[in-house]
N, C-alpha and C positions, 0 to 999 in steps of 0.2 A: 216399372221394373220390367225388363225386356225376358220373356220365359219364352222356352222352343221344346219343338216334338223329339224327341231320339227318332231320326231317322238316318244317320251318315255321322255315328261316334266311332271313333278310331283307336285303333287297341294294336302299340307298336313295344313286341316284345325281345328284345335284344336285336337282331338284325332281318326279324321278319313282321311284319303286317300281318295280323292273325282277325283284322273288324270282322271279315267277311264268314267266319263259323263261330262266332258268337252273338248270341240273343240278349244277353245280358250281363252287364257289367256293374262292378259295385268299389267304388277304392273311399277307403273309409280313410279318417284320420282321429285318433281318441290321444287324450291323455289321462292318465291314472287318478284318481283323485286320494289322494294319504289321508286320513281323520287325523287335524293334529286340534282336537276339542281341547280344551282344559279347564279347569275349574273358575269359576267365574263366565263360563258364556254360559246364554242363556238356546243358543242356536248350536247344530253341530254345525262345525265348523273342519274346512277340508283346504289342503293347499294342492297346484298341480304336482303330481309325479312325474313319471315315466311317460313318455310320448313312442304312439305306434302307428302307424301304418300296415293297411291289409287290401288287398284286390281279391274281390269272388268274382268270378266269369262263368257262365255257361253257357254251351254252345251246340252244335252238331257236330258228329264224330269226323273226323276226314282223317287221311290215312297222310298229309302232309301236316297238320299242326302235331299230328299226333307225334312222330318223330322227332319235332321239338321239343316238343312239353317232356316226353319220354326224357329226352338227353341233358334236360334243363332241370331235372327235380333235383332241391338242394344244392342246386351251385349256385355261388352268393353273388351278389352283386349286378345281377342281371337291369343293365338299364331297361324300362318301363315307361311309357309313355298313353295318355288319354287324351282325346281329343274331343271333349264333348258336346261341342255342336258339328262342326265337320272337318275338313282338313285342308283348308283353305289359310293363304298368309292372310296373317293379322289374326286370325281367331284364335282361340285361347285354347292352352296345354298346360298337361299338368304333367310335370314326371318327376321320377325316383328311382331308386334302385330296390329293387325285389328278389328273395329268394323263391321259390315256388317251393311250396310247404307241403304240397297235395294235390297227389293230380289223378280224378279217378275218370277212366276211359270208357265207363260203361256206367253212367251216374244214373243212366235212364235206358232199358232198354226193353218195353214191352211190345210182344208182335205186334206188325201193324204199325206201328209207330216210329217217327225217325231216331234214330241210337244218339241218348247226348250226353256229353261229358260234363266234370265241373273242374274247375282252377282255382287254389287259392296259393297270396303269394305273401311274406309277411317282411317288412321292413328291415334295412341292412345300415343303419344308422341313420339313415338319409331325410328329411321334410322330405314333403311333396310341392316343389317348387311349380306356383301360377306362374306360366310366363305366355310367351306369344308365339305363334309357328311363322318362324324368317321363310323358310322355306321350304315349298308346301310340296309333295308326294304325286305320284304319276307319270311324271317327266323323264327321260333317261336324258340325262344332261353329259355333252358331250367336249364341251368346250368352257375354260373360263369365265368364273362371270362374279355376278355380286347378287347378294339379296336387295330388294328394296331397305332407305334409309329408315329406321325407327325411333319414333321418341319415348324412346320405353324409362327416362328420365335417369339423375344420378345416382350412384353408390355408396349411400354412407359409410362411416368405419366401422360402424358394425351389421354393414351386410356383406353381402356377395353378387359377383352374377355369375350365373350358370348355365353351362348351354349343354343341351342332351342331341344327338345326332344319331339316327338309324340308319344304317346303309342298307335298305332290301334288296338291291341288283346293283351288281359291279365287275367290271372289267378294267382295266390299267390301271392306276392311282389316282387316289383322291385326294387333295389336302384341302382342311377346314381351318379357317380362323377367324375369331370374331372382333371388330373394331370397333373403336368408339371413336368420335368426335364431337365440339362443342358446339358445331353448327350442322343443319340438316343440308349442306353442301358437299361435307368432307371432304375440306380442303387441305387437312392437315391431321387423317385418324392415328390412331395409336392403335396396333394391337395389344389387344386383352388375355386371349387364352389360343391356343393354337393345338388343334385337335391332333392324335397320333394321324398318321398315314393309313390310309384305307386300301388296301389291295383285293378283298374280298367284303362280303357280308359279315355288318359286325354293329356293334352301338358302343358308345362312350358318353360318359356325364363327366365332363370338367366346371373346375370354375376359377373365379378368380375373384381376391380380397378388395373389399374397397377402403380407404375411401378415394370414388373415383366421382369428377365435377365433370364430364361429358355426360351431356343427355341424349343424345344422339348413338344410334347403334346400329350397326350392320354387319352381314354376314359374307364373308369373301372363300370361291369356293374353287378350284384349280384339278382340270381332269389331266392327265397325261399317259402316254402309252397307248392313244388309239382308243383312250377307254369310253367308258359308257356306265352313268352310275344312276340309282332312283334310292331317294335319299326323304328324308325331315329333319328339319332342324330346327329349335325350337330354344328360346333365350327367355331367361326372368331373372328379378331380382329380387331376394329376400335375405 
């Protein structure tokens, strides 16, 4: 079983990169357990309820996530993304959508010691889709291009794939759409989901219904206007 140190976990919150002032991170996934015992067991007995989703983070104060987290408490839907080993294509992501539920900006502040805050953010109907990062963050991409092909496999009829997209830095338009095909050639993709237009910093989670019989997946990504964008993009299916 392959296990790794937290040293480069990545924590992408609407359309910023926030790793770098947090020390800790936690995204939970529960579901409710109902007692539906009855006469005759001899066990209690519990069926699943309610499914939830929560993020705690803690971090050090900085006077830019702060401005965030400020303007972001209680607005829903905010796309969310982890990266728990680094942020490298191919490694593994997790995302959702989050409200942030609580955000206290002086969690820790005794003399002497660095000022840290805490974030918690709680589920807006959404799982926390495993998927894979198409494409991976640092880069200011200036011209058309593609992701590497993926065999991220098919879509049955009762799943989905979903793809989450952070813009951190942008100038002219962005457009995002994600393809399939049946061969790792793509000789003949389909597109699957076709992100809104990026003009500034922002994040989106779309998806689309299956069932889809390409096992083959990639990420097609188009700059215009002179522009200049630094981006994740990140597909799974559940």
């Amino acid at each position: 079983m392959a296990t790794f140190v937290q040293t480069n976990v990545g924590l992408y919150y609407g359309g910023y990169s926030l790793a770098s002032n947090f020390n800790a991170i936690g995204l939970n996934m529960s579901a409710n357990m109902v007692d539906d015992t009855v006469y005759g067991d001899i066990f209690q007995s519990n069926t699943s309820g309610l499914s939830s989703v929560n993020l705690e983070a803690e971090g050090y104060w900085d006077s830019t996530p702060d401005s965030v987290l400020n303007t972001s408490l209680g607005v829903a839907d905010t796309v969310t993304s982890v990266t728990p080993v680094d942020q490298a294509v191919g490694s593994p992501a997790l995302f959702t959508k989050l409200m942030s539920s609580e955000y206290n900006p002086m969690a820790v502040g005794t003399v002497g010691e660095m000022m840290g805050f805490r974030l918690s953010g709680e589920s807006q109907g959404e799982k926390v889709i495993h998927g894979e990062i198409m494409v991976a963050p640092g880069t200011n991409r200036t011209s058309t291009s593609t992701s590497a092909v993926n065999n991220l496999g098919a879509v049955s009829a009762t799943q989905k794939i979903y793809s989450a997209i952070h813009v951190i830095s942008a100038s002219g338009t962005f457009d995002v759409t994600v393809k399939s095909d049946d061969g790792s050639g793509f000789s003949s993709p389909t597109t699957r989901i076709t992100h809104t237009q990026f003009t500034g910093v922002g994040a989106e989670l779309k998806s689309a219904d299956g069932a889809i019989t390409d096992a083959y997946w990639r990420v097609d990504f188009a700059v215009s206007g002179g522009g200049s964008f630094d981006t994740i993009i990140s597909i799974g299916i559940i």
